[in-house]
N, C-alpha and C positions, 0 to 999 in steps of 0.2 A: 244397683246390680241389675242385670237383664239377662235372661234365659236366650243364648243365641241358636243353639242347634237341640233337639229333641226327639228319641225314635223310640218308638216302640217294639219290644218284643214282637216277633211272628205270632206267638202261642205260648203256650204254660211249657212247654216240651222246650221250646227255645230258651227262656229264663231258668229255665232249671239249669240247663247245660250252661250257660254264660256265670250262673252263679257257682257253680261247682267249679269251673276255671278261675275265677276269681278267686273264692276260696282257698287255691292252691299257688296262689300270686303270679297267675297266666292269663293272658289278654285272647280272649275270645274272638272268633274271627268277624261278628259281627262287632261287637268293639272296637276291633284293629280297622275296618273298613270306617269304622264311623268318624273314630282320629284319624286316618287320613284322609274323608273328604271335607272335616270342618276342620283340620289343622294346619295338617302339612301342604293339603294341596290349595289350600288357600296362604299359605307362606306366613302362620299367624307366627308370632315371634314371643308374643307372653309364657310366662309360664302356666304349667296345668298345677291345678291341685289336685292331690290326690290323697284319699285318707287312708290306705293302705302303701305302709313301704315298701314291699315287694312288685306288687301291681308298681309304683311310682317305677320302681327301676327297672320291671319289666316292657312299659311302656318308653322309656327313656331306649334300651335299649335295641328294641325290634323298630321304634317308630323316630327313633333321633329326639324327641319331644323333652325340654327342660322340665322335670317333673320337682315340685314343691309338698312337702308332707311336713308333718310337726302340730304341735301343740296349734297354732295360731290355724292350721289348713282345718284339725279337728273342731276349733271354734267358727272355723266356717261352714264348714257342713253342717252343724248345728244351727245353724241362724237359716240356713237354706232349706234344711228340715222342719223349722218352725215357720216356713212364709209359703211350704211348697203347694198350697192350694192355689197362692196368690199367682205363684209364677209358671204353673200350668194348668189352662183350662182345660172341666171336666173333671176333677178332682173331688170326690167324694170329701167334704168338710168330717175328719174323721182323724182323730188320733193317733192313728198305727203309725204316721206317719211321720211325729214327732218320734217317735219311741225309735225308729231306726237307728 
């Protein structure tokens, strides 16, 4: 597995609002810019996983995006969760970020 695209929050004030739209199974407009310049407008064809169902079909249907969820997507975020020092540098070697 390899980490192709990665952005960060502006500020705390930015992730709070992205995660409150999330929450409510709605794609943030930083989000929705981010699927379409690593997805769409690159013509990627695979599917996305996604560990929320709502977010899955919300993104599916504002961005066209095949979106994949279930049991085996949750066992992926979990193995991504336990490597994510490995596959983003600057990562504080720290716990919190299994427990997500």
């Amino acid at each position: 597995m390899k980490l192709k695209a990665f952005k960060k929050f502006k500020d705390t004030k930015d992730a709070l609002k992205s995660v409150e739209k999330l929450m409510k199974g709605k794609l943030s407009k930083g989000l929705e810019k981010f699927l379409d310049k690593n997805m769409v407008q690159k013509a990627i064809e695979d599917e996305l996983c996604v560990a929320d169902q709502k977010l899955g079909k919300a993104i599916q249907e504002k961005l066209g995006l095949t979106c994949k969820t279930g049991k085996t997507v949750n066992e992926l975020m979990r193995c991504i969760r336990f490597q994510m020092q490995s596959l983003i540098s600057g990562l504080e070697d720290s716990a919190q970020y299994k427990q997500m």
